[in-house]
MIKOLVEX-713254 format. One line per 2 residues: number of its first residue (from 1); for each residue x, y, z of N, C-alpha, C, O, CB. Coordinates in steps of 0.1 Angstrom, whole numbers, padded with zeros to 4 digits, always signed. Each point is the difference from the previous one (the first is absolute). Last residue first. Glycine has a CB too. Example, Ala and Ser with C-alpha at 12.3 -4.5 7.8 and 13.67 -1.06 7.14 Angstrom:
# residues 2
2) +0128/-0022/+0071/+0009/+0011/+0000/-0008/+0011/+0008/+0005/+0011/+0001/+0007/-0017/-0023 ~ -0009/-0051/+0021/-0009/+0012/+0000/+0009/+0012/+0000/+0010/+0000/+0007/-0029/-0012/+0005
END
This chain:
# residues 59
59) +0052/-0042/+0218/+0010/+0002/+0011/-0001/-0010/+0013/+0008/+0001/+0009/-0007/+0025/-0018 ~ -0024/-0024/-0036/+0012/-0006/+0001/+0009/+0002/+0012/+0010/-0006/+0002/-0012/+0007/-0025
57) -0053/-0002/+0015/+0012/+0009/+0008/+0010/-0009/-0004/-0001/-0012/+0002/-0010/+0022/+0020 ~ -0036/-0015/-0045/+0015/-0006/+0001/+0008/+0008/+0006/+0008/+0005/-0007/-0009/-0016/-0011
55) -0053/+0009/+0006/+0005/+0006/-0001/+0014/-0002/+0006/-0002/+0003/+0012/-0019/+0007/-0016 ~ -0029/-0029/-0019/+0013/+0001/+0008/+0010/+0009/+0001/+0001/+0005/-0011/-0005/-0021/+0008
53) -0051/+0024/-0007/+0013/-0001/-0008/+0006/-0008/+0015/-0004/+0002/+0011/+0007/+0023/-0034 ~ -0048/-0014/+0028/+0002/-0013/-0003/+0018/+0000/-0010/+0005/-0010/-0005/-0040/+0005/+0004
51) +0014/+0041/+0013/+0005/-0006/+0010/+0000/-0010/-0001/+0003/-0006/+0010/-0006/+0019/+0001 ~ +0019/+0017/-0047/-0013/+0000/+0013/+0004/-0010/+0007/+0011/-0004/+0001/-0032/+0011/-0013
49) +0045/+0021/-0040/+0003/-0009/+0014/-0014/+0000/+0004/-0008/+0006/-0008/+0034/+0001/+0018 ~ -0002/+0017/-0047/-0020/-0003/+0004/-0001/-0013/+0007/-0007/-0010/-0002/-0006/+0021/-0022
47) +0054/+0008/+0002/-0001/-0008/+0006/-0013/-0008/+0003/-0003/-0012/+0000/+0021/+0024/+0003 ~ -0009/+0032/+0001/+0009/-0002/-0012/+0000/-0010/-0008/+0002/+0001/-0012/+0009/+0010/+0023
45) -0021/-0005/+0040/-0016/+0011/-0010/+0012/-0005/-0017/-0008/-0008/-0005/-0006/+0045/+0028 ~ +0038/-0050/+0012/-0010/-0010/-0003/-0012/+0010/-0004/-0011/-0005/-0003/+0019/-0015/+0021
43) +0039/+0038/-0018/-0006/-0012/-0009/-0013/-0007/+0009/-0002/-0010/-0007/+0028/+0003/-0006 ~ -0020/+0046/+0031/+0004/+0001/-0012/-0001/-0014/-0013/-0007/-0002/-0010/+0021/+0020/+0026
41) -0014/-0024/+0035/-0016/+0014/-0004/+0005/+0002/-0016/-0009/-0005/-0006/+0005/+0026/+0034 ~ +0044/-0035/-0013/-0011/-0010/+0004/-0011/+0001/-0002/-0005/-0009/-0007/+0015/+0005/+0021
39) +0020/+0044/-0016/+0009/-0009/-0008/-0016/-0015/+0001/-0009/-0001/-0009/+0047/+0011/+0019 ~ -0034/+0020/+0023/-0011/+0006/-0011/+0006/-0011/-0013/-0008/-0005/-0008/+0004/+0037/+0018
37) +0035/-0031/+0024/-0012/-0002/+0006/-0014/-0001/-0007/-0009/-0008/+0003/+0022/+0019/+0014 ~ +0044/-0008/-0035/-0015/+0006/+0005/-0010/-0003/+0006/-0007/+0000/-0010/+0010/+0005/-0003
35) +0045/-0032/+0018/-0007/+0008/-0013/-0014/+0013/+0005/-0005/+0004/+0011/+0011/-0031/-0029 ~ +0050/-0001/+0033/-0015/+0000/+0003/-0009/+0010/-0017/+0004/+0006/-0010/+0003/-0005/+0047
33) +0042/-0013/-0019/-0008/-0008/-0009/-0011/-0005/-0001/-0005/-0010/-0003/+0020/+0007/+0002 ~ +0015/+0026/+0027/+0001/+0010/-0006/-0009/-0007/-0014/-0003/+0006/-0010/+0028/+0005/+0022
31) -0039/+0001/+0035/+0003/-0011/-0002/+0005/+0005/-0016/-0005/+0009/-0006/-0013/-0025/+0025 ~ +0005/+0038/+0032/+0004/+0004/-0017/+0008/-0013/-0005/+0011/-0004/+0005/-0007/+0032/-0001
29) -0037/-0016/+0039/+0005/-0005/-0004/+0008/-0002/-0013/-0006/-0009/-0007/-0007/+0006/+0022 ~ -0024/+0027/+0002/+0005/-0003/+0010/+0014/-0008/+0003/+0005/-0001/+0011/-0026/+0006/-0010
27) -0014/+0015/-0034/+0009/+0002/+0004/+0012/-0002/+0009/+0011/+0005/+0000/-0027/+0001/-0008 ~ -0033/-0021/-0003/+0016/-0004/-0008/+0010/+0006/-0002/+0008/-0005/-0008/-0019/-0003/+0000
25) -0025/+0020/+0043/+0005/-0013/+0000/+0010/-0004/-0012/+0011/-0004/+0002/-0033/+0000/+0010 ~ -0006/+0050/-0019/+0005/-0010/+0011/+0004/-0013/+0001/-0003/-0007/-0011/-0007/+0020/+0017
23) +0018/+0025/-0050/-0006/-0012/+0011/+0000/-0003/+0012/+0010/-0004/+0004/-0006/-0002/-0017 ~ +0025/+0029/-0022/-0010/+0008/+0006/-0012/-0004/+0004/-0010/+0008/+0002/+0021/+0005/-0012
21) +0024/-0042/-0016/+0004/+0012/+0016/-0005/+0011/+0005/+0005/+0007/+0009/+0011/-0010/-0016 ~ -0029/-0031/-0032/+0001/+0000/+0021/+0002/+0011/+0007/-0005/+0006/+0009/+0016/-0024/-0009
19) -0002/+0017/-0050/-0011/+0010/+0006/-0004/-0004/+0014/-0004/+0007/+0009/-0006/-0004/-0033 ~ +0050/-0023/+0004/+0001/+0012/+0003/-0019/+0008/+0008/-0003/+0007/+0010/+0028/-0009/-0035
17) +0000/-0049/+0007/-0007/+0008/+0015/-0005/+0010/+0002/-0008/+0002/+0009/+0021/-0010/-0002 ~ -0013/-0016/-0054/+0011/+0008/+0001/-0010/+0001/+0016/-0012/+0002/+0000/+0028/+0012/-0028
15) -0035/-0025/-0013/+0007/-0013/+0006/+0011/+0007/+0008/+0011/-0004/-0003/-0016/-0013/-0018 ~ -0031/+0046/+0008/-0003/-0016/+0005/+0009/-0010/+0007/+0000/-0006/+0010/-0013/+0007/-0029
13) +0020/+0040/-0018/-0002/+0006/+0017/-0004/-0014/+0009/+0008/-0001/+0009/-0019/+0028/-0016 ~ +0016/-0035/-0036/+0011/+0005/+0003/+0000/+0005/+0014/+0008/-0003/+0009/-0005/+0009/-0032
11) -0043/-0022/+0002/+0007/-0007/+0006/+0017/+0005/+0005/+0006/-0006/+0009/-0025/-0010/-0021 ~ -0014/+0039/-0017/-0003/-0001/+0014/+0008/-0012/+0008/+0001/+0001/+0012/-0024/+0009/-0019
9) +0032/+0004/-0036/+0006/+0010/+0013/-0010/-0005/+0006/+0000/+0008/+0010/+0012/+0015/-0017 ~ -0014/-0052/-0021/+0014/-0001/-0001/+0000/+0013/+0013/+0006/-0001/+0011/+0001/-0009/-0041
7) -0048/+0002/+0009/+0001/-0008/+0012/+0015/-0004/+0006/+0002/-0007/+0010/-0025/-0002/-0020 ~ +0009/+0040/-0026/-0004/+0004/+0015/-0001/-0007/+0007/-0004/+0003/+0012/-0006/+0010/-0016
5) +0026/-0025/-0038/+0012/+0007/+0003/-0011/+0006/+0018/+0005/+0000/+0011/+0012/+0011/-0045 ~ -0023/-0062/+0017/-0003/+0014/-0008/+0009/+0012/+0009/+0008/-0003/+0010/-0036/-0004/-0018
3) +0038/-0052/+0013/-0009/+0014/+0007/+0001/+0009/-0014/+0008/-0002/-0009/+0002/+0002/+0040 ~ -0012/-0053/-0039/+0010/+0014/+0001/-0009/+0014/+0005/-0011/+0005/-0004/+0028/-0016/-0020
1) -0016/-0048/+0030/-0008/+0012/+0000/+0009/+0012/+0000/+0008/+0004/+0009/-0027/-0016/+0003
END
């Protein structure tokens, strides 16, 4: 699946910790191989995820 160019900058900002940092709680911690929070909310509307989806913490 090849992203389009507005799904290219929205994810630029996504896969990167940065917008945490003006978060509570994910802040709290600076991980350097972490990602967005919103990054997750992102692909599963993308995705058209529910709750019958699985969903795989690799961590």
């Amino acid at each position: 699946m090849m992203a389009d160019t507005e799904d290219m900058k929205k994810m630029h900002l996504l896969v990167t910790p940065h917008q945490n940092k003006k978060l509570p709680i994910y802040r709290w911690y600076h991980f350097n191989h972490s990602f967005s929070r919103d990054l997750v909310w992102y692909l599963i509307d993308k995705f058209e995820l529910n709750s019958q989806s699985i969903i795989l913490d690799p961590f």
